[in-house]
C-alpha positions as a printed NumPy array, in Angstrom:
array([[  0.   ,   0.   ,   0.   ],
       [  2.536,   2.435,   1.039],
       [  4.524,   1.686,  -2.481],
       [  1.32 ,   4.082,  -4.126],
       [  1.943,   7.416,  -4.862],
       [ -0.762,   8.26 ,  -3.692],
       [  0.172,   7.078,   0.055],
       [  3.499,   8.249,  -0.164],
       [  1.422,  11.937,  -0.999],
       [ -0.973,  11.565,   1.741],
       [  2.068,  10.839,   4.067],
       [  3.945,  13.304,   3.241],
       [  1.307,  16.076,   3.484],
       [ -0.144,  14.692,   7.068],
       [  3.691,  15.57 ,   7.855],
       [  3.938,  18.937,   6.577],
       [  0.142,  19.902,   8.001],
       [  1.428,  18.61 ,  11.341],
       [  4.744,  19.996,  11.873],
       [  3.047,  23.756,   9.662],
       [ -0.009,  23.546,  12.53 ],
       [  2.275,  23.897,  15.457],
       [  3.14 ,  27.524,  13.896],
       [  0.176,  28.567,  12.445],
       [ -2.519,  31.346,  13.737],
       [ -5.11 ,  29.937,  15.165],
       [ -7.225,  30.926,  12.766],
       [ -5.749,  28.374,   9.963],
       [ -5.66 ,  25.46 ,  12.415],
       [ -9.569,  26.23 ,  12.847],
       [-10.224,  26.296,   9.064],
       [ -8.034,  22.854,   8.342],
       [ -9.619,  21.33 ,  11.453],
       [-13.263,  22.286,  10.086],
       [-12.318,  20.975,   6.239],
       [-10.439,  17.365,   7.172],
       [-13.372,  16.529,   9.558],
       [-16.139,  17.18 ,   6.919],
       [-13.59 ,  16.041,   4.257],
       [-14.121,  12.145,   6.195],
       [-17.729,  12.494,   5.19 ],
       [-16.707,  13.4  ,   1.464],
       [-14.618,  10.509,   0.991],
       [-17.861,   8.594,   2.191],
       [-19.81 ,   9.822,  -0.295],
       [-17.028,   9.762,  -3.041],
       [-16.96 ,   6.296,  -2.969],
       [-20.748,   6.455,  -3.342],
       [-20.613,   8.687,  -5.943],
       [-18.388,   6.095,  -8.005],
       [-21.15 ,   3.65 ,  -7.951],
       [-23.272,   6.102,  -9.925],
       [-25.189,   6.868,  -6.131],
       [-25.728,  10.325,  -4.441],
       [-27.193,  10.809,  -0.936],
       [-28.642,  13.796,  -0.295],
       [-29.583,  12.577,   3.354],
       [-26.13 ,  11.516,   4.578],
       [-26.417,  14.896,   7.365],
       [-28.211,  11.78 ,   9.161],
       [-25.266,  10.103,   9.931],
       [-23.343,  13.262,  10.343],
       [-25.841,  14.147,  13.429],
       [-25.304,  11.022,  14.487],
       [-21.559,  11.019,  15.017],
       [-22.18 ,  14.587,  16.582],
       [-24.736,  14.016,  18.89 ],
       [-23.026,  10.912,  20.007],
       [-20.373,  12.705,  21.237],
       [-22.859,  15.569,  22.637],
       [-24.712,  12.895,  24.935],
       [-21.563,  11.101,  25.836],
       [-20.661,  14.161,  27.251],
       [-23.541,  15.693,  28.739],
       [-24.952,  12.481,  30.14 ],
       [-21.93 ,  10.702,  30.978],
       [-18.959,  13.007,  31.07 ],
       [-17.346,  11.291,  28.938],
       [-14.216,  14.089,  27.107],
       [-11.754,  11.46 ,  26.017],
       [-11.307,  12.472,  21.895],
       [-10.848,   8.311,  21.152],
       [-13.697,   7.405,  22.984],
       [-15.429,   9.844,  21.453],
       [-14.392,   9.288,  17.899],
       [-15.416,   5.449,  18.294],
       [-18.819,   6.383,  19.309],
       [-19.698,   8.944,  16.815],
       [-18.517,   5.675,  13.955],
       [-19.925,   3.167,  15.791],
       [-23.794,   4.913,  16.278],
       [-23.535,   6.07 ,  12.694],
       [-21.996,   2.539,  11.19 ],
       [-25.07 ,   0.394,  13.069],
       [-27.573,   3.202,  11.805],
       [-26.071,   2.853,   8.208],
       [-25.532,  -0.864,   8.12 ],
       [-29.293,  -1.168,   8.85 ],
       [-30.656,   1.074,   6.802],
       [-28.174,  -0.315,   4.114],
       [-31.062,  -3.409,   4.286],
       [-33.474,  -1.213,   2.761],
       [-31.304,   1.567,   0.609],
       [-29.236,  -1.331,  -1.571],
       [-32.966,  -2.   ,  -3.091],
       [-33.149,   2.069,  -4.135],
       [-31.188,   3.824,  -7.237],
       [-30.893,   6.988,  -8.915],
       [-33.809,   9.65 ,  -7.303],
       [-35.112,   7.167,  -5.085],
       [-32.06 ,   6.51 ,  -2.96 ],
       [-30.971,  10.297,  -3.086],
       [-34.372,  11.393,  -2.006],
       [-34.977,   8.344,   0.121],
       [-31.72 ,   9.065,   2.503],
       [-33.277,  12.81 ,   2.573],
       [-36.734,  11.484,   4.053],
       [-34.394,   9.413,   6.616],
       [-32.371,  12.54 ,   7.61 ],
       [-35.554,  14.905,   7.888],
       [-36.986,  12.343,  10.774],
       [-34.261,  12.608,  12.796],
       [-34.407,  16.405,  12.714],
       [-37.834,  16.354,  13.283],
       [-37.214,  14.366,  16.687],
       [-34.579,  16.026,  17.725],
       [-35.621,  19.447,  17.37 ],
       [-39.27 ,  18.19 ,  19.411],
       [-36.969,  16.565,  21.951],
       [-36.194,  18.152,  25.23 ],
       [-33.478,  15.644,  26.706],
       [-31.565,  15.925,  23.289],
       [-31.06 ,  19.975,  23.551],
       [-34.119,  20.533,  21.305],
       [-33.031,  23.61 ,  18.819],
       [-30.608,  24.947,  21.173],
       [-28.195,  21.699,  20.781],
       [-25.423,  20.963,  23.419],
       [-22.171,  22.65 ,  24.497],
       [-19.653,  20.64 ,  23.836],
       [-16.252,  20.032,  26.892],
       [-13.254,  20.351,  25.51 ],
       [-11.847,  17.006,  24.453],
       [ -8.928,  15.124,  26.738],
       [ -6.514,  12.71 ,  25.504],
       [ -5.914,   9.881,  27.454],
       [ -6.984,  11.658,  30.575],
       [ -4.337,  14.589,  29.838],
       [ -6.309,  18.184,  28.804],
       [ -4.238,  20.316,  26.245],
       [ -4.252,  24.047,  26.611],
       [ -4.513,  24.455,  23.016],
       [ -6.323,  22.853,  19.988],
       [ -3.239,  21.722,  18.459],
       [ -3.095,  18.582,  19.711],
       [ -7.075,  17.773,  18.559],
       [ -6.018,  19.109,  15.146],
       [ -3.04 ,  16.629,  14.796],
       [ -5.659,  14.246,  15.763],
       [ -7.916,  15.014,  13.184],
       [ -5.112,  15.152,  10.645],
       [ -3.923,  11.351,  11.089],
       [ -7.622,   9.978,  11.488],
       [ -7.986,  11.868,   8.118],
       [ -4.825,  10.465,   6.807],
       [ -5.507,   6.694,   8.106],
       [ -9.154,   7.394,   6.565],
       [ -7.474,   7.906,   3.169],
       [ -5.462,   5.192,   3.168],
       [ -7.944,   3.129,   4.091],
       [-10.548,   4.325,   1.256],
       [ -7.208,   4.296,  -1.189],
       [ -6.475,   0.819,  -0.577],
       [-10.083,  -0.507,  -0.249],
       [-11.127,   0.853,  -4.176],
       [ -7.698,  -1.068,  -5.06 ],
       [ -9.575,  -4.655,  -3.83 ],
       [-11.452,  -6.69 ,  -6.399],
       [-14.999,  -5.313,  -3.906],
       [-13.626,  -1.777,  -4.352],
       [-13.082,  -2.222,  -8.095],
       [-16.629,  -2.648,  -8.087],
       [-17.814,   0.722,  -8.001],
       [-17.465,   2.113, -11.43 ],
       [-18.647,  -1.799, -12.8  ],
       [-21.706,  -1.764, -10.585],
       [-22.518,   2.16 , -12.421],
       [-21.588,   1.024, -16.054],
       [-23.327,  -2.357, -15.954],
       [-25.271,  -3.709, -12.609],
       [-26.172,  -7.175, -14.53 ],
       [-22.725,  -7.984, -15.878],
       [-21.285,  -7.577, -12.652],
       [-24.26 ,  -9.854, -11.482],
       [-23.037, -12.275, -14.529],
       [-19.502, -12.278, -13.36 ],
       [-20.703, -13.764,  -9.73 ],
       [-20.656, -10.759,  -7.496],
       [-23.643,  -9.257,  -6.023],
       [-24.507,  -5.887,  -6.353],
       [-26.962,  -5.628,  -3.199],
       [-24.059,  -6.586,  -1.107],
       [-21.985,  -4.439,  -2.794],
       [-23.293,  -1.266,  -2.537],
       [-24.906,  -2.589,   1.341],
       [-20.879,  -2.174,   2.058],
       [-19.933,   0.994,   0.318],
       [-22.974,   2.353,   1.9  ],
       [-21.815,   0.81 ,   5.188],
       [-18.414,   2.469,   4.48 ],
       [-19.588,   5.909,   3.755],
       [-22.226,   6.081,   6.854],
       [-19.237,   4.956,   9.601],
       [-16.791,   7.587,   8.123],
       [-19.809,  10.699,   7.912],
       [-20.199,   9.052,  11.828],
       [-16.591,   9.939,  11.875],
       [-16.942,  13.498,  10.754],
       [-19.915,  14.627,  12.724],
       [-17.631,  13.196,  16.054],
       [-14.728,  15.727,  14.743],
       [-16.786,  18.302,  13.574],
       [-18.516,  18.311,  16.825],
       [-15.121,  18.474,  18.665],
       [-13.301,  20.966,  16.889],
       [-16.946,  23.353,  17.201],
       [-17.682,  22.482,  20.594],
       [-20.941,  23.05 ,  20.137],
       [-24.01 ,  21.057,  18.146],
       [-27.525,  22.112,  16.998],
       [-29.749,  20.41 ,  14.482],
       [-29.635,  23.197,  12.209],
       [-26.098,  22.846,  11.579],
       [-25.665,  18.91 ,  12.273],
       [-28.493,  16.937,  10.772],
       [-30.88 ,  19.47 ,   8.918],
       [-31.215,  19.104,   5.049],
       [-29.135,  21.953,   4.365],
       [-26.149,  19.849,   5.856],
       [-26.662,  17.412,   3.472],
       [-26.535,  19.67 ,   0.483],
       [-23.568,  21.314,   1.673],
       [-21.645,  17.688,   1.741],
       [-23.193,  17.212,  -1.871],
       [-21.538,  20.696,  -2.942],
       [-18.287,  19.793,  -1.438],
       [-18.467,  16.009,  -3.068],
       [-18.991,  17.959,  -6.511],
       [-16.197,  20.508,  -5.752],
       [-13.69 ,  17.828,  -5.285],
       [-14.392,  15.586,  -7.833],
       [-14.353,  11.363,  -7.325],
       [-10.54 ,  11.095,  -9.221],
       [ -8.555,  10.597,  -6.273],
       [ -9.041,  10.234,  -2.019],
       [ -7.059,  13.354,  -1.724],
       [ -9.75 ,  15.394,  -3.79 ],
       [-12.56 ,  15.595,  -0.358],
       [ -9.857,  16.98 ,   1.569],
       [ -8.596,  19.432,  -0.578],
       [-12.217,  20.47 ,  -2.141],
       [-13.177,  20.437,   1.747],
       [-10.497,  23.403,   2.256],
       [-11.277,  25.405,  -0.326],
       [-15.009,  25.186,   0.704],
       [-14.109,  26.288,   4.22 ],
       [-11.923,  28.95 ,   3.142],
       [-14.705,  30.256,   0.256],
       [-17.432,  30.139,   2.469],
       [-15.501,  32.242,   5.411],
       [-14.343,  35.023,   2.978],
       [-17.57 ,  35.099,   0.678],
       [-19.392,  35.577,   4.239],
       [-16.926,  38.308,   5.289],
       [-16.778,  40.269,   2.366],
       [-20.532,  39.874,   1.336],
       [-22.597,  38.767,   4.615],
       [-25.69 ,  39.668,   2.721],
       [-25.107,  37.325,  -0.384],
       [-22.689,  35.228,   0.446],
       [-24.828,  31.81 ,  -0.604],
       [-25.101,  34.037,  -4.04 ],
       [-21.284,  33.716,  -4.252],
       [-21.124,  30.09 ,  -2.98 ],
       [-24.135,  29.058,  -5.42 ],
       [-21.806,  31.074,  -8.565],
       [-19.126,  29.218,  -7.47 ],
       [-21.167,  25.758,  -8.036],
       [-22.566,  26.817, -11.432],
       [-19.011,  27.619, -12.836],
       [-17.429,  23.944, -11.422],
       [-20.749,  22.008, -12.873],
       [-19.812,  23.95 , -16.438],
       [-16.82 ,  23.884, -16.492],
       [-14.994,  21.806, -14.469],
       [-17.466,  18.381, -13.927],
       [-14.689,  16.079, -12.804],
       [-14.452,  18.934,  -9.616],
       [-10.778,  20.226,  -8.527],
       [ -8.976,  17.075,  -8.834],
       [ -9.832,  17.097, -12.556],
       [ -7.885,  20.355, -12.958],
       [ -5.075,  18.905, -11.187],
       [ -4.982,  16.322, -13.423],
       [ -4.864,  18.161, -16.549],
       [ -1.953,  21.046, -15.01 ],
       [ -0.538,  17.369, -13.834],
       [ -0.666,  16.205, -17.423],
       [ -2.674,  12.748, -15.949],
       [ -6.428,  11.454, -16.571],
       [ -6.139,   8.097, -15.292],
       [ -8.035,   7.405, -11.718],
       [ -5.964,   7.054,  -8.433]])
């Protein structure tokens, strides 16, 4: 695995963020911590998105992850950022793994808008519920490792840096396996792949699977890094759109292409909202328009071509 270019990018760069972080305003380490954790939730629905599927629902499993990590703390006290982390995957992965029964049947609209209805019922509880913070969310402590609580968010940002990087390598290496290969067969041609042996419901049941644990994943780190969570900005539809937006702004070439669309959001969106608080959606909504016309394979695809290389990492 680590013989890929690829991995021996994503290793490299996890180095450079790490050691650059530790001398960086604090401002930077908030926008990089803000784009990796959302970037997990990308890659989720990247590898979707090479099976010809788009969820516009997956803010479901987002909430999940966050408001794991919001109850952990609030009911149990619970501030360790591992801990933590392995909730917000695990509540997410179950929820997606059994919903996975009923999605793998879907395609096309039905699955995008189906995973929309799903996410819309979980905002509806939670914003009727009391005992889960209602609109008003939770405050979130600040996270401890191993019992130890930093002064500073650097540590949490190397944190989410590796679990990115591991995430990556992970995804990389998994779309290299014969099940991985199956993504762009299962969107050219569901009943050759059927033909060859393979089925498709269990298929897409694990890439589904995949991409539910690692939005689980973001929502955990999002909700860490914020310290705060609120169904407006965890698990409403909106949420979902804006991971769509991102998915398109990256493009599907390559696992590095969700965190470095998911930076450029972060940064776009902070600026456009500075500059223009009034119309700053006008500006991100431009910005859409021009990548859907002319750049459809997202920012990856221009890499590519200033990179002189079209072939799929």
């Amino acid at each position: 695995m680590f013989n890929d270019r690829t991995a021996k990018f994503l290793l490299l760069a996890a180095l450079v963020i790490c050691v650059g972080g530790a001398f960086a305003p604090n401002w930077i380490v908030n926008q990089f911590m803000f784009g990796f954790s959302r970037a997990l939730a990308i890659l989720g629905l990247m590898v979707l998105w090479r099976t010809g599927l788009v969820s516009f629902g997956h803010a479901f499993y987002f909430g999940l992850g966050a408001y794991a990590v919001a109850i952990l703390d609030s009911k149990l006290g619970v501030s360790d950022v591992f801990l933590r982390l392995m909730a917000g995957a695990v509540v997410a992965g179950v929820a997606g793994f059994l919903i996975g029964f009923i999605m793998r049947n879907y395609r096309d609209i039905f699955f995008a808008m189906l995973n929309t209805a799903i996410s819309m019922v979980l905002f509806g509880i939670v914003v009727k519920t009391e005992s889960l913070g209602s609109t008003d969310g939770f405050a979130i402590s600040a996270s401890t490792i191993f019992g130890l609580s930093p002064e500073t968010k650097y540590p949490l940002f190397v944190i989410i840096t590796l679990v990115g990087l591991t995430a990556a390598l992970a995804v990389n290496f998994y779309l290299k396996t014969t099940f991985g290969k199956l993504t762009t067969a299962i969107r050219d041609n569901e009943i050759r792949v059927e033909y060859l042996g393979f089925s498709v419901a269990h298929a897409i049941h694990l890439k589904y699977t995949i991409s539910t644990i690692l939005a689980g994943c973001a929502g955990a780190l999002m909700a860490m890094s914020l310290g705060q969570v609120d169904p407006e900005s965890m698990i409403n539809w909106t949420v979902s759109g804006e991971l769509v937006f991102v998915t398109i702004l990256s493009g599907p070439g390559n696992v590095i292409a969700p965190f470095i669309g998911s930076l450029v959001f972060e940064v776009l969106r902070t600026y456009a909202f500075e500059l223009a608080p009034q119309a700053w959606q006008l500006i991100m909504g431009a910005t859409f328009l021009t990548i859907i016309f002319f750049l459809p394979g997202g920012i990856w695809s221009l890499i590519e071509k200033l990179g002189g290389k079209k072939n799929e990492k």
